[in-house]
C-alpha positions in Angstrom: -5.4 -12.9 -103.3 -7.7 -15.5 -102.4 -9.7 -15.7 -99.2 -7.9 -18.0 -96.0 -9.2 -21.7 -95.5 -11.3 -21.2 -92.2 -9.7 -23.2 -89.3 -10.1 -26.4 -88.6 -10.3 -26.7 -84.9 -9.6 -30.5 -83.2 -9.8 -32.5 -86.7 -7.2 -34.3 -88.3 -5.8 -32.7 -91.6 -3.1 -32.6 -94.4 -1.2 -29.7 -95.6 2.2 -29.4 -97.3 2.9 -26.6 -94.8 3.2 -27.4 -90.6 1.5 -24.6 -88.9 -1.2 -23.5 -92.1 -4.2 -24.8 -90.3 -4.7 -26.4 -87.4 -3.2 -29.8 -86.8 -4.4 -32.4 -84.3 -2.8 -35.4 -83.2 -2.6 -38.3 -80.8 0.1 -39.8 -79.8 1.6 -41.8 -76.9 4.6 -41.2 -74.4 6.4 -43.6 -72.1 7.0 -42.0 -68.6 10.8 -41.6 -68.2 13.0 -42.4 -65.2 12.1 -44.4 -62.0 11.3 -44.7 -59.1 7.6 -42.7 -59.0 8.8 -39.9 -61.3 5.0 -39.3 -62.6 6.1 -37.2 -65.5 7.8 -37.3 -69.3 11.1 -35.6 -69.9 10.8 -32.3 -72.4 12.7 -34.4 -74.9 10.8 -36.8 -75.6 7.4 -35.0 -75.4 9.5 -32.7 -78.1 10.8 -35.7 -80.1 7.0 -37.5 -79.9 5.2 -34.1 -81.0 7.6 -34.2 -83.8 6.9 -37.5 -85.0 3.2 -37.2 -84.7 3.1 -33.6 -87.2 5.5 -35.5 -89.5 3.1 -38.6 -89.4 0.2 -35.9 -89.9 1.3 -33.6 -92.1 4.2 -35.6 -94.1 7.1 -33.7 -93.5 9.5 -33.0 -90.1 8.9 -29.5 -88.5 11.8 -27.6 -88.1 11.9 -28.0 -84.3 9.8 -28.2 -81.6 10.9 -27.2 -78.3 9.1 -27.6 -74.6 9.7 -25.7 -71.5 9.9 -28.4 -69.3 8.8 -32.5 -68.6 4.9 -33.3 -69.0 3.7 -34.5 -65.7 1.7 -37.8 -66.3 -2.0 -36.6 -65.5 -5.0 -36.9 -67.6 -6.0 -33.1 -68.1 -2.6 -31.7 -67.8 -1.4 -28.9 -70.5 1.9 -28.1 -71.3 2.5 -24.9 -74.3 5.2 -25.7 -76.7 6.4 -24.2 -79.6 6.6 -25.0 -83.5 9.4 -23.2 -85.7 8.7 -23.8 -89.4 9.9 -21.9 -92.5 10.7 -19.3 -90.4 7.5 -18.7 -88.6 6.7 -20.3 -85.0 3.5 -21.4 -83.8 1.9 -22.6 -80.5 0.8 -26.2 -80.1 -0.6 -27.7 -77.0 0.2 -31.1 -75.6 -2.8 -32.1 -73.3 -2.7 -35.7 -71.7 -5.5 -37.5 -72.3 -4.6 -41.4 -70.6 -2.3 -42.3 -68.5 -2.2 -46.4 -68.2 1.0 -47.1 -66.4 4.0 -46.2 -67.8 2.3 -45.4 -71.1 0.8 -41.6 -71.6 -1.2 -41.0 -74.5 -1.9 -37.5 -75.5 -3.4 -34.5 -78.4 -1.3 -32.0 -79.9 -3.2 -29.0 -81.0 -1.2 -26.6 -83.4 -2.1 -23.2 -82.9 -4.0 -21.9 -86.4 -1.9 -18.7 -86.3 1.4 -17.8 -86.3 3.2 -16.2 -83.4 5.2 -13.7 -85.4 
């Protein structure tokens, strides 16, 4: 059996496999609703994250879920989880720019499994 890659914290990577190293991204999300609402609904941060490891990595994870809406503040964290091939990781969403209505954002994906 051959030794594991070491981890790859906060670069940019390819892998056939979501969730086998770690996997940054940036992204960008558009604030949803009106009227002040200073945050992005957990289906879209979930559909975005999504795009961005399929962009990254070259294949669609098998879902990403959220526990709730990002609020639109540069610093602010939100834990969400990866399933893939039957294992599930962490990644975390942390804003990075908020211009507006746009919201740009990393993903960091977690370099080991949860289970």
């Amino acid at each position: 059996m051959a030794a594991a890659d070491p981890p790859l914290r906060g670069t940019m990577i390819k892998t056939n496999r979501l969730g086998t190293a770690a996997v940054a991204a940036i992204g960008a999300l558009l604030l949803a609703g009106c009227g002040g609402t200073s945050s992005v609904s957990r289906s879209e941060v979930e559909k975005q994250v999504s795009q961005q490891l399929t962009a990254q990595v070259g294949r669609k994870p098998d879902k990403i879920s959220c526990p709730g809406s990002l609020k639109a503040k540069v610093g602010t964290t939100m834990r969400c989880t990866l399933t893939d091939s039957g294992k599930s990781y962490g990644v975390t969403v942390k804003v990075t720019s908020v211009d507006g209505s746009n919201v740009k954002f990393h993903i960091q994906v977690d370099n080991k499994p949860k289970n």
